[in-house]
C-alpha positions as a Markdown table, in Angstrom:
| # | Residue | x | y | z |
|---|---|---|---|---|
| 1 | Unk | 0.0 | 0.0 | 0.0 |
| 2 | Unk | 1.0 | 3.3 | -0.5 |
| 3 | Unk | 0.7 | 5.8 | 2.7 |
| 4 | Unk | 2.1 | 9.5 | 3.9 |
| 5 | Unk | 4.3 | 10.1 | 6.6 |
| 6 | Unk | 5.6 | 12.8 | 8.9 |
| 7 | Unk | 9.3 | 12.7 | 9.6 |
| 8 | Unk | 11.0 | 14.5 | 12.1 |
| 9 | Unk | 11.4 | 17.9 | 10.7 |
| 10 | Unk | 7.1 | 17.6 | 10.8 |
| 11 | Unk | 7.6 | 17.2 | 6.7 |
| 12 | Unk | 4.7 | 15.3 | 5.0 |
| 13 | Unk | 6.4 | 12.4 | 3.1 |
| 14 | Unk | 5.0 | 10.0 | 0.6 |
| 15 | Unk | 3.5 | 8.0 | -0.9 |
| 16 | Unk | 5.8 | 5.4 | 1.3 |
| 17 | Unk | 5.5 | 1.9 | -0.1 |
| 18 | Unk | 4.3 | 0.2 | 3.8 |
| 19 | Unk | 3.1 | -3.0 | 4.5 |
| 20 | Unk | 0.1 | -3.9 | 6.6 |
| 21 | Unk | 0.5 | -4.3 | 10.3 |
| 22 | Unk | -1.8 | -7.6 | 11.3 |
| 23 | Unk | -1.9 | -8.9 | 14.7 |
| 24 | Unk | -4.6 | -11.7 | 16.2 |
| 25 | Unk | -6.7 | -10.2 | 19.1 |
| 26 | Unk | -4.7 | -11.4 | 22.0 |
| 27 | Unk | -2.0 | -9.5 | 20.8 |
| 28 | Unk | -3.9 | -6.2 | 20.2 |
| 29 | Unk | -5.3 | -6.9 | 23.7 |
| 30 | Unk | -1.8 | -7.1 | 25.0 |
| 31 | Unk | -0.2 | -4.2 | 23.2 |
| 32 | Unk | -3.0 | -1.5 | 23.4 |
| 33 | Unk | -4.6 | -2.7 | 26.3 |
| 34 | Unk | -8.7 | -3.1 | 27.5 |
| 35 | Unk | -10.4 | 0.8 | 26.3 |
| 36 | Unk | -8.2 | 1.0 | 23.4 |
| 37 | Unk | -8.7 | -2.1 | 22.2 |
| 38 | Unk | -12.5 | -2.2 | 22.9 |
| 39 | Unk | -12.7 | 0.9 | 20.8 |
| 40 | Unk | -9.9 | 0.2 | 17.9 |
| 41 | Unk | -10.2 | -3.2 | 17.3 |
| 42 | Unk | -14.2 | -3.7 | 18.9 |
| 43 | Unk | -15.4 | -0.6 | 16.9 |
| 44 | Unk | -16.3 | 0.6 | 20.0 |
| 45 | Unk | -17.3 | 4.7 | 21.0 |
| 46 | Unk | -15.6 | 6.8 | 23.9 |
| 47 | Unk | -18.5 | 8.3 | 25.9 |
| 48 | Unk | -18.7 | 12.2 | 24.7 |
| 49 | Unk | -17.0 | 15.2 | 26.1 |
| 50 | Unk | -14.7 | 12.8 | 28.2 |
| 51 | Unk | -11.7 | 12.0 | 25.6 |
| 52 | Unk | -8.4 | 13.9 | 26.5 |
| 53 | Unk | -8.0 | 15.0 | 23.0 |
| 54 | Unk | -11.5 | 17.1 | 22.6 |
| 55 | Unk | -9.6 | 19.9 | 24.2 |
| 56 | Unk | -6.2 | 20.0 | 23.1 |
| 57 | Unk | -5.8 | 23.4 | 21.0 |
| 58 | Unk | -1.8 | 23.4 | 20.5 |
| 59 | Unk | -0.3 | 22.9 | 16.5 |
| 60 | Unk | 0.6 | 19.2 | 16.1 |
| 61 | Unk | -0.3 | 15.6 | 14.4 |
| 62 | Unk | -2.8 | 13.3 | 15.5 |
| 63 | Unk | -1.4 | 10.1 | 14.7 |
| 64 | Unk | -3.2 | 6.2 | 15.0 |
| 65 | Unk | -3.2 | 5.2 | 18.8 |
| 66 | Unk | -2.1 | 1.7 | 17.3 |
| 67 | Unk | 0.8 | 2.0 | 15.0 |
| 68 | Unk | 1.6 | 5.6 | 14.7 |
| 69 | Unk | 0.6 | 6.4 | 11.2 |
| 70 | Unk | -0.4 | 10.3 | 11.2 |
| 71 | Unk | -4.1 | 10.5 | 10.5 |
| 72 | Unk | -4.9 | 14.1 | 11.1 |
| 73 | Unk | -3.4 | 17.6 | 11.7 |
| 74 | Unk | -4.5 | 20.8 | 14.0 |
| 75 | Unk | -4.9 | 22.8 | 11.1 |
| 76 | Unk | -7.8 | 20.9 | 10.3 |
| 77 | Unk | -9.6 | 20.6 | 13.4 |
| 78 | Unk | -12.6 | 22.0 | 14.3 |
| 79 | Unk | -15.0 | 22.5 | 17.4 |
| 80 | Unk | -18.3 | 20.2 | 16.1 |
| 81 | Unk | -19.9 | 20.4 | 19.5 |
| 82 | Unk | -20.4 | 16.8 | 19.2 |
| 83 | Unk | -18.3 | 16.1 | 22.4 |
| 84 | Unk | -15.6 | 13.8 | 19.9 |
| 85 | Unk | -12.5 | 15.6 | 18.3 |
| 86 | Unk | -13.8 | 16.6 | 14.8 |
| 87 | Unk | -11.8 | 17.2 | 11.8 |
| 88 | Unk | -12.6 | 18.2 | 8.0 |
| 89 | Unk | -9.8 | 16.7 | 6.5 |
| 90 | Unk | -7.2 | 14.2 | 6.8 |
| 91 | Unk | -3.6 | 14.6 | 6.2 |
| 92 | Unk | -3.6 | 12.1 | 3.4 |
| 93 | Unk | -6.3 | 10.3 | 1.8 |
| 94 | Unk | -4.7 | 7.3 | 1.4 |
| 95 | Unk | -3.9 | 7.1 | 5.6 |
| 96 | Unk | -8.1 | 6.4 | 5.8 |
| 97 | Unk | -10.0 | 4.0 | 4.8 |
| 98 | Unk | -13.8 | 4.0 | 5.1 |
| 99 | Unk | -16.8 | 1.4 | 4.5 |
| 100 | Unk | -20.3 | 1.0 | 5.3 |
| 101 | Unk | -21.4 | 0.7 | 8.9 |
| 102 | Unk | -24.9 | -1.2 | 9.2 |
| 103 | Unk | -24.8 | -1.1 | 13.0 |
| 104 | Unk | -27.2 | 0.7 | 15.6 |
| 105 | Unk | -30.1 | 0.8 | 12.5 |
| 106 | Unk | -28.2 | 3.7 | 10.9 |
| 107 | Unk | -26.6 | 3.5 | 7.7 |
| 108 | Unk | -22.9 | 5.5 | 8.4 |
| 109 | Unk | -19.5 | 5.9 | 7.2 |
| 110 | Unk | -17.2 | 4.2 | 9.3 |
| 111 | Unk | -13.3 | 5.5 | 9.0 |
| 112 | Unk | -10.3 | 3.1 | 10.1 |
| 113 | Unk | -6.6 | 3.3 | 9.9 |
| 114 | Unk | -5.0 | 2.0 | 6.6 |
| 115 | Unk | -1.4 | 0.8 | 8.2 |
| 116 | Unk | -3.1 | -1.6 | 10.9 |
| 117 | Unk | -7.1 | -1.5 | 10.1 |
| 118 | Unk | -8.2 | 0.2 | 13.8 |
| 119 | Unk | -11.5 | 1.7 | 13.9 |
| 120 | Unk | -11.2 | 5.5 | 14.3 |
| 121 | Unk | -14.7 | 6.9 | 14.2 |
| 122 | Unk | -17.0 | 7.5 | 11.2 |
| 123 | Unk | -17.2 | 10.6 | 8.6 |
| 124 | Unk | -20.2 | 12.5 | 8.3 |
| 125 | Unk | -21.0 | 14.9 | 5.4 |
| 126 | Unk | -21.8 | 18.0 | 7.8 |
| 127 | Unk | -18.8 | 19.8 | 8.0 |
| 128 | Unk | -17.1 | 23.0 | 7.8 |
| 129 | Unk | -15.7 | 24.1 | 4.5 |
| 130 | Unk | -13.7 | 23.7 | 2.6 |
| 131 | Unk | -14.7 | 19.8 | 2.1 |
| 132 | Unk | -17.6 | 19.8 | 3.9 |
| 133 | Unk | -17.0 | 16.5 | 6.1 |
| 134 | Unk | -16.7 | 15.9 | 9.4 |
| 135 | Unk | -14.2 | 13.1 | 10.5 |
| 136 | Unk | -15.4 | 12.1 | 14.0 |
| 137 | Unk | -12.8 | 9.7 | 16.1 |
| 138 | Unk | -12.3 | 8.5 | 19.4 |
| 139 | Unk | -9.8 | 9.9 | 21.1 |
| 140 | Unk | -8.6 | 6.4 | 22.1 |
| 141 | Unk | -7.9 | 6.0 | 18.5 |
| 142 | Unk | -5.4 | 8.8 | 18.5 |
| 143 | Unk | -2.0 | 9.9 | 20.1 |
| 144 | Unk | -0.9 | 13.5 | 19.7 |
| 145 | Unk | 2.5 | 14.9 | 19.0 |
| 146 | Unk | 3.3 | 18.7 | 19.7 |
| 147 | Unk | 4.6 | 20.7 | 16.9 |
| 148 | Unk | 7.1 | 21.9 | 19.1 |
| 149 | Unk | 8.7 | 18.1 | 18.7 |
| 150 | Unk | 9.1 | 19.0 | 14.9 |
| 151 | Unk | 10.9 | 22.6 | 15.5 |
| 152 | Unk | 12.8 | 21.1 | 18.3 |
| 153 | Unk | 12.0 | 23.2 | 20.8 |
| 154 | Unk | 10.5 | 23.2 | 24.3 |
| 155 | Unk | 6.9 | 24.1 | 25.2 |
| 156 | Unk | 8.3 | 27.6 | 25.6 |
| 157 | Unk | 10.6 | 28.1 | 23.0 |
| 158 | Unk | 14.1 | 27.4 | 23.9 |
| 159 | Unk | 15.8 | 25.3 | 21.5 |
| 160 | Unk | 16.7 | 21.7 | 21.9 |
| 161 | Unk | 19.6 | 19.4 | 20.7 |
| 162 | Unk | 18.9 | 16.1 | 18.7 |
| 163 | Unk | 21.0 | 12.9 | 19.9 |
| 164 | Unk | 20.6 | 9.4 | 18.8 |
| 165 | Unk | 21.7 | 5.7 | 20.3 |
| 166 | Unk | 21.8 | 2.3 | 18.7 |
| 167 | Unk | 21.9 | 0.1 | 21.7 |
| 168 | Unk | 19.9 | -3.0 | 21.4 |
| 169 | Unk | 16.1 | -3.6 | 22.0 |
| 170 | Unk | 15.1 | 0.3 | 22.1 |
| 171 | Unk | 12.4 | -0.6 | 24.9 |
| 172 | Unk | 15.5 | -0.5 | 27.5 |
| 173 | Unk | 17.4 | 2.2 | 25.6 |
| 174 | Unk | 14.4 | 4.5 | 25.5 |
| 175 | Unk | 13.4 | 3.7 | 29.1 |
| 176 | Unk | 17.0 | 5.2 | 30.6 |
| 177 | Unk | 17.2 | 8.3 | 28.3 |
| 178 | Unk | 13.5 | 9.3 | 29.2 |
| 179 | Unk | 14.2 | 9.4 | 32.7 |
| 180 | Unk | 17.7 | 11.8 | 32.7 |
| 181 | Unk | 16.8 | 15.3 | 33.4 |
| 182 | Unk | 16.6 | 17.5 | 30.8 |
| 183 | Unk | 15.8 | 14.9 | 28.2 |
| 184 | Unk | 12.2 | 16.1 | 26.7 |
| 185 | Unk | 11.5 | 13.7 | 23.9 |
| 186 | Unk | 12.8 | 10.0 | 23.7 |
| 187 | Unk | 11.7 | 8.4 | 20.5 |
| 188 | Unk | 12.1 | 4.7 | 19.7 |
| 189 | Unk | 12.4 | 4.0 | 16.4 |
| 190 | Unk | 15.2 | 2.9 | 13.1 |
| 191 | Unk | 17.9 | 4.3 | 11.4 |
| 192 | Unk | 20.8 | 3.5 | 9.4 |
| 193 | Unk | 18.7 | 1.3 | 7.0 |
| 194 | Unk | 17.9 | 1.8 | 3.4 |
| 195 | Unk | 13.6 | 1.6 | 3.6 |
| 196 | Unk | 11.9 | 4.5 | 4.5 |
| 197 | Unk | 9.5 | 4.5 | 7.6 |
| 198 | Unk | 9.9 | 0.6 | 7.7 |
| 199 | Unk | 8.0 | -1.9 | 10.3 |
| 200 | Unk | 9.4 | -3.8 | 13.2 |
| 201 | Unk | 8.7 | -7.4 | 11.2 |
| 202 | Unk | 10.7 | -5.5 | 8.2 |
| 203 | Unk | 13.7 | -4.6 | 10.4 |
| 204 | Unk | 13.8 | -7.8 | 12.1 |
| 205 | Unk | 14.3 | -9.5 | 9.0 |
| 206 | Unk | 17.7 | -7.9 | 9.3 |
| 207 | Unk | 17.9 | -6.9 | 5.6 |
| 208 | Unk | 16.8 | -3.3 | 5.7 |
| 209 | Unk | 20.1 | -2.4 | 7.0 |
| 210 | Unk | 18.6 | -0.3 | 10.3 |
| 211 | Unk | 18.9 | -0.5 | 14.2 |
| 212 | Unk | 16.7 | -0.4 | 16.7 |
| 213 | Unk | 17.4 | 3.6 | 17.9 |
| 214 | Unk | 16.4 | 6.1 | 20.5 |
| 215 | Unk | 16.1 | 9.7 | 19.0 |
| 216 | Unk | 16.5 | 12.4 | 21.6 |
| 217 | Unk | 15.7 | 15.9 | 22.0 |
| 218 | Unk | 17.3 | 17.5 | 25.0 |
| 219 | Unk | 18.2 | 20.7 | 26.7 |
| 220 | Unk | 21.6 | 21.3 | 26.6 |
| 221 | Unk | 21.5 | 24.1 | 29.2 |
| 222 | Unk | 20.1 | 20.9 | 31.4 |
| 223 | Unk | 21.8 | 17.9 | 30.2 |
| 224 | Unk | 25.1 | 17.8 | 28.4 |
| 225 | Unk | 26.1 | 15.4 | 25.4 |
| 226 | Unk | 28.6 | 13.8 | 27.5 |
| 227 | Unk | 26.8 | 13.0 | 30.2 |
| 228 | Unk | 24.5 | 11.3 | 27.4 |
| 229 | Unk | 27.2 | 9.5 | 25.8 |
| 230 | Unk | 28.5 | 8.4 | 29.7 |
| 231 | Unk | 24.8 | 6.9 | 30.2 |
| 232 | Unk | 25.2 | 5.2 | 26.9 |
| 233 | Unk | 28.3 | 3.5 | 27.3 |
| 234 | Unk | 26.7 | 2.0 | 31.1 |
| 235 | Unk | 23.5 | 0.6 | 29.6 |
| 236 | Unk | 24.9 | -1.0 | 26.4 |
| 237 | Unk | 27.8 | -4.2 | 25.9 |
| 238 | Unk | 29.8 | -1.8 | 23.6 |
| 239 | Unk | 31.8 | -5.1 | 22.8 |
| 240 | Unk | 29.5 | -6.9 | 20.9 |
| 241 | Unk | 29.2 | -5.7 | 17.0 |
| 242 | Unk | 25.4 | -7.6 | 16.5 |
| 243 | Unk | 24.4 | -8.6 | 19.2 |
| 244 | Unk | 23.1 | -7.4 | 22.8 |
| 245 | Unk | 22.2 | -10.3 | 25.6 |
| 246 | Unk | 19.8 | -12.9 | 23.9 |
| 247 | Unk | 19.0 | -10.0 | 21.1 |
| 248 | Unk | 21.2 | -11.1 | 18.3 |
| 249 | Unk | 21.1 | -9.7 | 14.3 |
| 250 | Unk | 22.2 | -6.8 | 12.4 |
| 251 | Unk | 19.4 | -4.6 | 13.9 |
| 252 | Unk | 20.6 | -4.5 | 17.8 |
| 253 | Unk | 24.2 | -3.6 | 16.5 |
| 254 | Unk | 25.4 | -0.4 | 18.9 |
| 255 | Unk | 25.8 | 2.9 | 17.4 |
| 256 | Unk | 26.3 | 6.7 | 18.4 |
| 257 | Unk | 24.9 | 8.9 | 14.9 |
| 258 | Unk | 26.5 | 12.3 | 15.6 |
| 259 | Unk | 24.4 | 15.6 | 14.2 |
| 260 | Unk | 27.2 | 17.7 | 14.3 |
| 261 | Unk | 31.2 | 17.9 | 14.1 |
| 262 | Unk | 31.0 | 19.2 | 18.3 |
| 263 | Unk | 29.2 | 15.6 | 18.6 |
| 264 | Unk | 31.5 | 13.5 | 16.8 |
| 265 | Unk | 34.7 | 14.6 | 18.5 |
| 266 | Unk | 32.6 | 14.1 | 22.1 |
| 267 | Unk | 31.8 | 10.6 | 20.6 |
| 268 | Unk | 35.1 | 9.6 | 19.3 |
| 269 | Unk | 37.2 | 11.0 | 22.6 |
| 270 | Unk | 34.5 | 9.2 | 24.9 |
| 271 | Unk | 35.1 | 5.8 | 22.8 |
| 272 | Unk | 39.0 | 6.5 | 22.8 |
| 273 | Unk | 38.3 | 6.8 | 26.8 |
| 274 | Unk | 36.9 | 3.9 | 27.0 |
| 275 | Unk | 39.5 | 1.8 | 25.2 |
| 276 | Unk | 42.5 | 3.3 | 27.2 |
| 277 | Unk | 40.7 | 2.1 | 30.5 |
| 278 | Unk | 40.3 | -1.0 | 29.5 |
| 279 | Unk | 37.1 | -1.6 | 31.5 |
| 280 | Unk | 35.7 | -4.4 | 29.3 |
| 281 | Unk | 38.6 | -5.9 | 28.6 |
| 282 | Unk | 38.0 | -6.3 | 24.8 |
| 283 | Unk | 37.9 | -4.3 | 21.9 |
| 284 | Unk | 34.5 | -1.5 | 21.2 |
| 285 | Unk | 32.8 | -2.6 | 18.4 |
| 286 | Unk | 30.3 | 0.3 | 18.9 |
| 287 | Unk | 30.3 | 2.4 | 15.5 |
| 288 | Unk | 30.3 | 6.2 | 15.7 |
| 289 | Unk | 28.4 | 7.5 | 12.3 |
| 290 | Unk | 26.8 | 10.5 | 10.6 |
| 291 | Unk | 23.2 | 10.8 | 11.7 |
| 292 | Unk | 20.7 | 9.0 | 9.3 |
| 293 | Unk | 17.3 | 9.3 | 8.3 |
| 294 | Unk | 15.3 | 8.4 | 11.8 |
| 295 | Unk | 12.1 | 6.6 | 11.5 |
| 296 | Unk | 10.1 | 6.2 | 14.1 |
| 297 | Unk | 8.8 | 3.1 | 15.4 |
| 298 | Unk | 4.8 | 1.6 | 15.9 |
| 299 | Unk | 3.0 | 3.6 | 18.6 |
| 300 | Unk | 2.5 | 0.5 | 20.4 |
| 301 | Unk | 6.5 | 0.2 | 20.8 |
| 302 | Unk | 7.1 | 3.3 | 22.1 |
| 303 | Unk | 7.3 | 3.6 | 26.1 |
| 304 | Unk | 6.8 | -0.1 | 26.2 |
| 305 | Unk | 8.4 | -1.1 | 29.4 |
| 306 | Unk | 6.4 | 1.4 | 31.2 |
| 307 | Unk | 2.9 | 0.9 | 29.1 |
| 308 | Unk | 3.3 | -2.9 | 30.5 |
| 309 | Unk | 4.6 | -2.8 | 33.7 |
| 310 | Unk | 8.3 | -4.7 | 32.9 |
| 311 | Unk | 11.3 | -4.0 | 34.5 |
| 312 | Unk | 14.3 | -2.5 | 32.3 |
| 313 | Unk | 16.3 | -5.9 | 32.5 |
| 314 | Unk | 17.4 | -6.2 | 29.0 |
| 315 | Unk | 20.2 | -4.0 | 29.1 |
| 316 | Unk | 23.3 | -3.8 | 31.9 |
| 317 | Unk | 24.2 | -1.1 | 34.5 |
């Protein structure tokens, strides 16, 4: 299928060649758990006036609550008065899909998600110009990302660094960065690969050529880059060229991607460091690379050891 993306600069890019993301129900169950699985996978509707996205007035993109693929923007919402968030367009055409809803005795429009199929609302033809529809959704359906993530800067204004790790299974990355001060967005997702805005299933094939990454923005009046780079080298085996604990392939090798020439001397001193101290006792196989094309991962990946409960036991200390 052929969808639209935003990438991390807020840039609408497409049509992406993207395959379908297919799970049975347990899995869905697991992943999204009860509400948004009752209403995503169960066509179910959020009682009105009670989502936490009916009120949200800031610039951003309103992107599936199940796998991340951005549905609507702010520019295009509207107050309906219906008590559900209300838009008269999408971002791209081809993100939606829509067929006939028989249910309740009413014949409707009901809208789902193309990347992963879940039920977002329905479209009604009593909207604002200028298209004159009305895209009711859940907000259960959707997940909201600040425009202020896409100009890299915080909520009032100051501007923030980018950073990005290759460390393994990203769940464990992303759960250490998020919690050091001064960090403000950590992102799972892929990079170093050759397919643009790829799946998990496609990157654990371990032939699109990316690794599991955490993106960061940080405030670097807060945090520095080498206190990021120290935390890095403590949660990752920086020994081990494709392979971290029982994660083995291409995709968990260990990478620092450096976005600017003050990043890549911090990088390779910190790594010569390392290697004169002999702490591990072998060689570091980390890499230290020009920052690629980041990709997000699924929503449902993203603050996963929190979302479930798990301990971050995947990577050492």
């Amino acid at each position: 299928m052929q969808l639209y993306f935003i990438d991390i600069d807020g840039k609408l890019v497409g049509p992406v060649s993207s395959q379908r993301i297919q799970f049975d129900d347990a899995k869905w169950r697991y992943l999204l758990g009860a509400e948004v699985f009752r209403i995503t996978r169960r066509a179910g509707t959020e009682a009105p006036f009670c989502g936490d996205l009916l009120d949200i007035h800031q610039k951003g993109i309103y992107k599936c609550s199940s796998c991340g693929l951005p549905l609507f923007s702010s520019d295009s919402k509207f107050h309906s008065g219906t008590g559900w968030p209300s838009f008269f367009s999408p971002v791209a055409k081809e993100n939606i899909v829509e067929r006939v809803d028989l249910s309740l005795g009413m014949i409707r429009t009901e809208i789902l998600c193309a990347r992963c199929g879940a039920h977002l609302g329905h479209v009604f033809e009593d909207g604002p110009k200028p298209t004159g529809l009305r895209y009711c959704v859940n907000s259960a359906s959707l997940v909201f990302t600040p425009q202020s993530f896409y100009d890299k800067v915080t909520t009032d204004g100051r501007k923030l660094s980018q950073a990005a790790f290759a460390g393994g299974c990203f769940w464990g990355i992303q759960d250490s960065f998020k919690k050091v001060e001064g960090v403000i967005w950590a992102v799972a997702g892929y990079a170093g690969g050759t397919v643009p805005f790829p799946t998990y299933e496609q990157v654990c094939t371990g032939t699109t050529g990316h690794a599991e990454t955490v993106y960061l923005l940080y405030d670097p009046t807060i945090v520095s880059y080498k206190k990021l780079l120290e935390l890095f080298w403590q949660i990752h085996d920086p020994t081990t060229a494709e392979r971290q604990g029982p994660d083995v392939g291409p995709q968990y090798r260990p990478i620092v991607f450096y976005y600017n020439e003050e990043q890549r001397q911090e990088a390779f001193q910190s790594k010569e460091n390392l290697e004169k101290s002999k702490y591990f006792g072998k060689k570091i196989a980390t890499a230290i690379l020009p920052a690629a094309p980041f990709y997000p991962a699924e929503e449902y990946h993203q603050n996963y050891l929190e979302k479930h409960h798990l301990s971050n036991a995947c990577h050492r200390r």
